[in-house]
N, C-alpha and C positions, 0 to 999 in steps of 0.2 A: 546279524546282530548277535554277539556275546556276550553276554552278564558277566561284570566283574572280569571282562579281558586284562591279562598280566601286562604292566610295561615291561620290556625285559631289561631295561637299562635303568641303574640310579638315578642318572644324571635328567633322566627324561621322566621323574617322579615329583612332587610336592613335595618337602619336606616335612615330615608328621602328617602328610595329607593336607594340611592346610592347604588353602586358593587365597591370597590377598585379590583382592579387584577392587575395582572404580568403574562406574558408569558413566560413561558421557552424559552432559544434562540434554541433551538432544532426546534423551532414549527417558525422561523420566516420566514422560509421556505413558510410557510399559510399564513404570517400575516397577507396580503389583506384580504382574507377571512374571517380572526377571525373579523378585526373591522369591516366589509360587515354585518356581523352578530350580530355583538353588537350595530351598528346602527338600523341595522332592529329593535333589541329588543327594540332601546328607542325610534324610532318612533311609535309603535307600543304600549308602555307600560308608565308608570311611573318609568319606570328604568331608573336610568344613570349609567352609567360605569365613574370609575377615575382610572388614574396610583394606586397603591398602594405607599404611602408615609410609616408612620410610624403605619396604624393602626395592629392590632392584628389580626382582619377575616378577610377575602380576598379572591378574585377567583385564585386559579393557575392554568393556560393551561400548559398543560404538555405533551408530546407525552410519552401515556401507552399501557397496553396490553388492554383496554376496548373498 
């Protein structure tokens, strides 16, 4: 584990750090947990998290087999 590990590449970065996402409603069962967890990350990071509106990438939480 490395704090704050560099991407080396743009193209494999956020831009401005943002994360749009969507939850599967399967997972909102966790929900607490999920934003518990995406908070920690922007306290902790230069990440923000946003709903997903209309962009193209995006995070989906999804309940898998992983």
């Amino acid at each position: 584990w490395q704090e704050r590990s560099a991407v080396p590449r743009d193209s494999q970065r956020w831009p401005n750090g943002v994360v749009p996402y969507v939850v599967d409603p399967a997972r909102y069962d966790i929900w607490f947990l999920i934003m518990r967890a995406m908070r920690h990350i922007e306290d902790n990071s230069c990440i923000r998290f946003v709903h997903k509106t209309k962009e193209h990438d995006y995070l989906s939480i999804f309940k898998g087999d992983g």
